[in-house]
GUBATI-923075 format. One line per field, with one value per residue (C-alpha): residue in three letters; x, y, z. Coordinates in nm, 2 decimals. Example, Ala and Ser with C-alpha at 12.3 -4.5 7.8 and 13.67 -1.06 7.14 Angstrom:
// residues 2
code	[ALA/SER]
X	[1.23/1.37]
Y	[-0.45/-0.11]
Z	[0.78/0.71]
This chain:
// residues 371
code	[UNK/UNK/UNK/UNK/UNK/UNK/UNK/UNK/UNK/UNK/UNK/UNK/UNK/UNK/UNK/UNK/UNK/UNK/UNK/UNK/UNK/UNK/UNK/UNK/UNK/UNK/UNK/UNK/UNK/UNK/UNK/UNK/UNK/UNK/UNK/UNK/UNK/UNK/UNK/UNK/UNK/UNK/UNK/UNK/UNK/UNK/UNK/UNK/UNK/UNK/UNK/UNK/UNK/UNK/UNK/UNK/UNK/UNK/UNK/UNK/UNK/UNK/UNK/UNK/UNK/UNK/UNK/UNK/UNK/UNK/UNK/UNK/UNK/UNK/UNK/UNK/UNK/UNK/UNK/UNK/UNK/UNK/UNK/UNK/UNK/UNK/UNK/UNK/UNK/UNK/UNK/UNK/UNK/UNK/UNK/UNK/UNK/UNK/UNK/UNK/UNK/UNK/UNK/UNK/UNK/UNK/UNK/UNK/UNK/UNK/UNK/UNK/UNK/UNK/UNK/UNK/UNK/UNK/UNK/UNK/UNK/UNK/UNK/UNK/UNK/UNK/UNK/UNK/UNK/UNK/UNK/UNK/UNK/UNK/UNK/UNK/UNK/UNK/UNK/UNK/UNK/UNK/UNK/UNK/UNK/UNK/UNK/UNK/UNK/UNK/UNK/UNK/UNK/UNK/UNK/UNK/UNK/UNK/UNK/UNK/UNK/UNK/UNK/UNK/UNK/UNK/UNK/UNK/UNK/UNK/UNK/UNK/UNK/UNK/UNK/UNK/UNK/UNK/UNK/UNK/UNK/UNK/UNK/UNK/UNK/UNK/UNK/UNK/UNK/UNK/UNK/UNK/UNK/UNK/UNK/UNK/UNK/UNK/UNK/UNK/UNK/UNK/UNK/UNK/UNK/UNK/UNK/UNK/UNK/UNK/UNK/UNK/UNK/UNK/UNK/UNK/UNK/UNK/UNK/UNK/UNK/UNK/UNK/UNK/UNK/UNK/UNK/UNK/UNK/UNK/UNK/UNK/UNK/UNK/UNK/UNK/UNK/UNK/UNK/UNK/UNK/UNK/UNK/UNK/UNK/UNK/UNK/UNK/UNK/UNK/UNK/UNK/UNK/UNK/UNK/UNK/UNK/UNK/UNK/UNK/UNK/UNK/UNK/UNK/UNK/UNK/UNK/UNK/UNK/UNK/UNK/UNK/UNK/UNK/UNK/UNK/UNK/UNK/UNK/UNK/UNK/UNK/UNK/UNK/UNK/UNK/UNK/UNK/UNK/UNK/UNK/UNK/UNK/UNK/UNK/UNK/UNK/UNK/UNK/UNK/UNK/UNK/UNK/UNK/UNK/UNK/UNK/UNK/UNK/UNK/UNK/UNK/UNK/UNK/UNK/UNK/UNK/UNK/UNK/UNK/UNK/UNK/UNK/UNK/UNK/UNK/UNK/UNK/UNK/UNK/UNK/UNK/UNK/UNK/UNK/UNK/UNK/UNK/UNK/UNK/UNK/UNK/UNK/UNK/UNK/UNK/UNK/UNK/UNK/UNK/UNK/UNK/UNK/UNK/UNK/UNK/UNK/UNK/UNK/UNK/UNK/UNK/UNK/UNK/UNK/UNK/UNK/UNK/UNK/UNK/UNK]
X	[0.00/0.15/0.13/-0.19/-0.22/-0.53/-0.56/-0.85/-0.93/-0.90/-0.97/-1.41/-1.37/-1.22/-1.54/-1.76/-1.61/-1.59/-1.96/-2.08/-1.83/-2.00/-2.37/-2.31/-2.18/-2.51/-2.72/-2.54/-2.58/-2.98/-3.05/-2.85/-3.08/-3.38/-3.29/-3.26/-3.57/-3.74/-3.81/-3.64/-3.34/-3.54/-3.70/-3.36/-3.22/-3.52/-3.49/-3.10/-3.20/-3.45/-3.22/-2.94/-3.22/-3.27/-2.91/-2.87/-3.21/-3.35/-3.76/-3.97/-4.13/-3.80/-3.80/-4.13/-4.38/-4.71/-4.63/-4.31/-3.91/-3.73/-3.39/-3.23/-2.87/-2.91/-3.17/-2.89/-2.62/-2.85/-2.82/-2.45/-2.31/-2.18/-2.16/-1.86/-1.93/-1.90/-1.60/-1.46/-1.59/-1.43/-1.11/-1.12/-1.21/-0.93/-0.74/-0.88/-0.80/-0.42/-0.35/-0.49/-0.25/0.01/-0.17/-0.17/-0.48/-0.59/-0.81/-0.98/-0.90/-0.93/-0.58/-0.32/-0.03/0.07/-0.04/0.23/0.10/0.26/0.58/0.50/0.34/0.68/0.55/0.33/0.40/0.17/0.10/-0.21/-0.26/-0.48/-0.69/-0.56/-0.39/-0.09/0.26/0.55/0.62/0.82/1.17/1.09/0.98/1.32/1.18/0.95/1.20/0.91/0.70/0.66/0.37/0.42/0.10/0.10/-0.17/-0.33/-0.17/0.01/0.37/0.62/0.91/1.03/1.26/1.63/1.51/1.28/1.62/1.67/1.34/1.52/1.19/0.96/0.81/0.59/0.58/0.34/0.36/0.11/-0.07/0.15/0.33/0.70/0.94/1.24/1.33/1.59/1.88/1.86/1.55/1.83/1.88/1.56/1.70/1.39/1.12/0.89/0.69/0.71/0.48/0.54/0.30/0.08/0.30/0.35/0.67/0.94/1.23/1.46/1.54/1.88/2.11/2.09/1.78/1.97/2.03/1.64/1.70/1.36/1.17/0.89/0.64/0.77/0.47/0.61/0.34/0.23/0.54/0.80/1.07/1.25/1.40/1.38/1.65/1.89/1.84/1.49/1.73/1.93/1.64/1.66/1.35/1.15/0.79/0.60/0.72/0.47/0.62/0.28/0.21/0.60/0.81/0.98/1.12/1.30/1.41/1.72/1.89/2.00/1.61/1.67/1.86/1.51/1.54/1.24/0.96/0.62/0.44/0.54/0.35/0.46/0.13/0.08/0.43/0.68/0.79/0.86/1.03/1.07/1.41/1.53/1.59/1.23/1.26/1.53/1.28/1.16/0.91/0.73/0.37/0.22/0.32/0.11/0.22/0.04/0.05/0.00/0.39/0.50/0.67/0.93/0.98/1.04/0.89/0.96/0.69/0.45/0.53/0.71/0.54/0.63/0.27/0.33/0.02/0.11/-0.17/-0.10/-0.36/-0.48/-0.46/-0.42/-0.33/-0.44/-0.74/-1.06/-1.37/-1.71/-1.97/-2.29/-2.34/-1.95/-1.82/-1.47/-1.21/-1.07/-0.72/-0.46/-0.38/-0.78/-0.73/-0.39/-0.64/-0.91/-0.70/-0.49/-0.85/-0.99/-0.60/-0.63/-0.96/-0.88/-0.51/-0.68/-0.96/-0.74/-0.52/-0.85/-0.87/-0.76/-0.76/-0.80/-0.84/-0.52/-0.58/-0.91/-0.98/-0.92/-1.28/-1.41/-1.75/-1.97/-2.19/-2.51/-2.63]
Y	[0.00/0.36/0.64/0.75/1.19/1.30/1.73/1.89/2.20/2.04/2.33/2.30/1.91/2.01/2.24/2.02/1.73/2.02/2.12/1.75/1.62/1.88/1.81/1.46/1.49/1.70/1.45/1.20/1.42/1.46/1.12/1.00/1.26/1.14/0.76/0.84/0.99/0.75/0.38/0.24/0.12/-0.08/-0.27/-0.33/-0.45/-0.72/-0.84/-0.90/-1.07/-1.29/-1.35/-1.48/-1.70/-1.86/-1.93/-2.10/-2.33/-2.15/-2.17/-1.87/-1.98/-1.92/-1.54/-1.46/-1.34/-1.21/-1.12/-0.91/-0.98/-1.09/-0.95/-1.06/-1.27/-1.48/-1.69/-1.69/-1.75/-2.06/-2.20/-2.17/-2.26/-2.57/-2.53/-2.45/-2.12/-2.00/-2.15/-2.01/-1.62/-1.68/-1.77/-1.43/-1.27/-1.36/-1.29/-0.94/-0.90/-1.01/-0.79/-0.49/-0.49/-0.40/-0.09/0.24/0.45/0.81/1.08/1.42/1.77/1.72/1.54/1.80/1.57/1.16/1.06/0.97/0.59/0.51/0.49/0.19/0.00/-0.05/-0.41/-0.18/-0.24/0.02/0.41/0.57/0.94/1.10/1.45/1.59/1.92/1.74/1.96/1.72/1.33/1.27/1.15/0.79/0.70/0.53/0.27/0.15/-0.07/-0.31/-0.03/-0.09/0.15/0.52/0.71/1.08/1.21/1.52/1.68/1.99/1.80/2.11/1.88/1.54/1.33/1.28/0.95/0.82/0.74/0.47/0.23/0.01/-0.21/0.11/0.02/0.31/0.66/0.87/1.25/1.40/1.72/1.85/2.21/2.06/2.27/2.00/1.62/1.49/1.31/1.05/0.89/0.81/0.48/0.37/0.14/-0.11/0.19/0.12/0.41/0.78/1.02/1.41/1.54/1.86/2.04/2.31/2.43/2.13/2.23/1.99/1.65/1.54/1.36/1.12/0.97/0.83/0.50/0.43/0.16/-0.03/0.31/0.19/0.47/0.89/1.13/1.43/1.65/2.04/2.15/2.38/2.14/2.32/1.99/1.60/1.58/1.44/1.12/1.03/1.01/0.72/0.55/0.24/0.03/0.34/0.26/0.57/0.96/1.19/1.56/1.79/2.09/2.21/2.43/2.25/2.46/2.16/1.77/1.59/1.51/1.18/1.10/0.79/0.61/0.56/0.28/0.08/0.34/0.34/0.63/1.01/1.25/1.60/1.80/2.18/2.28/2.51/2.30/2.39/2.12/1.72/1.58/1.32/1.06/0.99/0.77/0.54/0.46/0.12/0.04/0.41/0.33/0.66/1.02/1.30/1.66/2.02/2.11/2.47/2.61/2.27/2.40/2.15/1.73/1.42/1.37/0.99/0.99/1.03/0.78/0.50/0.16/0.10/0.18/0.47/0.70/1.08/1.27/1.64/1.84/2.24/2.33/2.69/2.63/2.98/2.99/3.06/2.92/3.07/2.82/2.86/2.67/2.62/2.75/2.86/2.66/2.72/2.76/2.64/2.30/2.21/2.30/2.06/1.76/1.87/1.82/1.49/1.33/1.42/1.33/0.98/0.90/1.03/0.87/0.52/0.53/0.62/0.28/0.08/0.16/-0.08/0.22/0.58/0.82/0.89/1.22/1.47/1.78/2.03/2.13/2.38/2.42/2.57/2.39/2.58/2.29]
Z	[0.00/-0.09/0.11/0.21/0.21/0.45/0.43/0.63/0.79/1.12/1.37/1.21/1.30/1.60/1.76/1.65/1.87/2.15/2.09/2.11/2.40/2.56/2.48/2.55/2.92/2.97/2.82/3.06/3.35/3.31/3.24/3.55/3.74/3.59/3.70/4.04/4.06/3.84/3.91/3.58/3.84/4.02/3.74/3.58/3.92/3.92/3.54/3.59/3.90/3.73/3.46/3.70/3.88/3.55/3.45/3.74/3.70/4.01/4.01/4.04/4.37/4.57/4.41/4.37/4.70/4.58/4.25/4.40/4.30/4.60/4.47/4.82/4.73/5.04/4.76/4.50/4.79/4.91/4.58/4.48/4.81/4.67/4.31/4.09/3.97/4.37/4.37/4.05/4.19/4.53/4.33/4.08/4.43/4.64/4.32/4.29/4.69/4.67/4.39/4.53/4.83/4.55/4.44/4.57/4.46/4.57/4.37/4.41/4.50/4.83/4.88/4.90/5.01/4.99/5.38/5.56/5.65/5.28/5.37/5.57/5.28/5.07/4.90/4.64/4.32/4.16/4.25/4.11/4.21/3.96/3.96/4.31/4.44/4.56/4.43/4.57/4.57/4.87/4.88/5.09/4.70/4.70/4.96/4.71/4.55/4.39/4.22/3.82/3.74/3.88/3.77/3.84/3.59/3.64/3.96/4.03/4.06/4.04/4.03/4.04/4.32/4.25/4.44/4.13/3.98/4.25/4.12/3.90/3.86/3.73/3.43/3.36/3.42/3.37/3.48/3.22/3.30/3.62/3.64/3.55/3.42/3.45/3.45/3.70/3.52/3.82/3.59/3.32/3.63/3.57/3.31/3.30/3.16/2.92/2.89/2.94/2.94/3.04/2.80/2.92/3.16/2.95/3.02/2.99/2.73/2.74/2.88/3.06/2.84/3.12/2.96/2.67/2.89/2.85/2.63/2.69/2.63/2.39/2.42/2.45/2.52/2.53/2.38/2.47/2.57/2.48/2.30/2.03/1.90/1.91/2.28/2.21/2.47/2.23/1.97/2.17/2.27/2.03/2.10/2.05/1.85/1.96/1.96/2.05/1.96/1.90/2.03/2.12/1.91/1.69/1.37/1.22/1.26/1.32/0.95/1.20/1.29/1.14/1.45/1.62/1.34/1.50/1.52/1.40/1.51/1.50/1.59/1.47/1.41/1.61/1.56/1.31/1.10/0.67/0.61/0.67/0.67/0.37/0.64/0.68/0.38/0.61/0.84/0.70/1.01/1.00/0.98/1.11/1.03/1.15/1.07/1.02/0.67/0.75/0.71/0.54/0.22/0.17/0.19/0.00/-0.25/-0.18/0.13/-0.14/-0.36/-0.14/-0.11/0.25/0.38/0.58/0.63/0.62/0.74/0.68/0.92/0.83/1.14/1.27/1.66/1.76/1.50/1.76/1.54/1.71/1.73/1.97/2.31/2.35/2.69/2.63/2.82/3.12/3.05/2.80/3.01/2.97/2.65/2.61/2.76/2.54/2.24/2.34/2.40/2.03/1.92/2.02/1.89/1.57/1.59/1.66/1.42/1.12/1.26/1.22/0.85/0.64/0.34/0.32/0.06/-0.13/-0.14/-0.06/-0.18/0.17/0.31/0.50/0.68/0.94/1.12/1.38/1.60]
């Protein structure tokens, strides 16, 4: 398959998702009001009740009193006490139970700091803090010699421990959507990472050349921030099969690009580029090349006519381009704005991977829509 060329005006596409994103969450808010005021609940409970009497050859005298579901589980209980599907649930139970005393799980606004009882529980193998007003991670992190998955989404982390450098076992790390301005080199030790995400903070420029010893790095997410160039460290990270680079300020790309020999994805779109390097064309296992066609004046013209089966979507896309439409509430601030985006990104990112064919090429379209 050749290359496939997608050009749009993508800022229309773009309030339309806002408008119905929007729309949808109200319709979702209403009807969960109207449920809980309405006896539909109920009803459902009892016919998914009934139905689980019946799979499990239970009569309708042991659930039904005077025309009235007895939705009690002491009936269903009484049944399965000795059968093997009780035994199989208290299995996937237990299961479920000894894997959560691994994981570490906090959200909401109303945690300002890590409680101090977690430095006691230095088994986990899993953080998840997520959507809280919580600024620093403390330093006893470095205790927590087991953990593999170190999720930090959506917090106000101003900066990171010199002590993360000290889990050799982390796996993932994710950091996305905090106020960060730097990286510790110290995470260069963290020699068994898979994934990386620092995407959203805004204000990141560079990352320690430290990094380069990633060599298990899979997965780079650092989109809406202020790169001015591919670090140098990506650049050494050989196993690399996704580089997300939107939203920064990147003028120009590495004529060397092709060392990240093994990637599939790039993501390039919402910067300055004019000009894509030769050296794409070395990159045999490039499946996936998403640019903004706006400033693009120059590339080769090989990406257009090679038969390796890259897609190269070039996006009209004016980054600072407000489009009025009615019934959108403007967004808070340019990190809501960051999530907004990365959410309609991936969607359209994954659907376009679902295709087996697009459109070699489409004429560019603009439109207004009044909903």
């Amino acid at each position: 398959m050749g290359h496939q060329v997608i050009i749009f005006d993508f800022s229309a596409i773009r309030g339309l998702w806002e408008i119905r994103v929007k729309k949808h969450k109200d319709r979702q808010k209403k009807e969960k009001q109207r449920l809980e005021k309405s006896s539909l609940e109920k009803i459902k409970e009892e016919w998914n009740f009934m139905l689980e009497c019946r799979k499990k050859g239970i009569p309708q005298s042991k659930y039904l009193k005077n025309g009235f579901v007895d939705t009690s589980m002491e009936i269903l209980d009484k049944m399965e006490k000795n059968s093997q599907l009780r035994k199989k649930r208290a299995l996937s139970d237990a299961s479920d139970k000894e894997r959560s005393k691994y994981i570490f799980q906090i959200s909401g606004e109303h945690w300002t700091e890590i409680p101090d009882s977690l430095k006691e529980q230095t088994h986990l193998k899993e953080w998840h803090i997520n959507n809280t007003k919580i600024q620093t991670i403390p330093a006893y992190i470095a205790l927590f010699q087991e953990l593999k998955v170190l999720e930090l989404s959506k917090n106000q982390i101003t900066h990171l421990p010199v002590e993360i450098g000290c889990l050799k076992k982390l796996k993932e790390l994710s950091v996305s959507f905090n106020n960060l301005k730097s990286i510790p080199p110290e995470l260069g030790n963290c020699e068994n990472l898979e994934k990386l995400d620092l995407s959203g903070n805004l204000e990141i420029m560079e990352l320690p050349f430290e990094l380069s010893n990633l060599k298990q790095v899979t997965f780079v997410d650092v989109s809406a921030n202020k790169f001015p160039s591919i670090p140098i460290c990506v650049l050494r990270m050989s196993s690399l099969l996704w580089l997300d680079m939107s939203s920064n300020n990147l003028k120009d790309l590495p004529q060397d690009i092709d060392r990240l020999d093994q990637l599939q994805t790039l993501l390039l779109h919402r910067n300055r580029l004019t000009y894509l390097p030769h050296a794409l064309i070395n990159m045999k296992k490039l499946s996936m090349l998403v640019v903004s066609g706006e400033g693009l004046v120059e590339m080769p013209t090989a990406i257009c006519e090679s038969t390796t089966g890259l897609k190269f979507i070039s996006l009209k896309d004016n980054r600072y381009e407000t489009i009025p439409y009615q019934e959108t509430e403007e967004i808070e601030s340019e990190r809501d704005r960051e999530k907004f985006e990365k959410e309609f990104m991936k969607t359209y990112i994954e659907d376009l991977k679902e295709r087996d064919s697009v459109p070699a090429y489409t004429t560019k379209i603009s439109f207004s829509l009044q909903l």
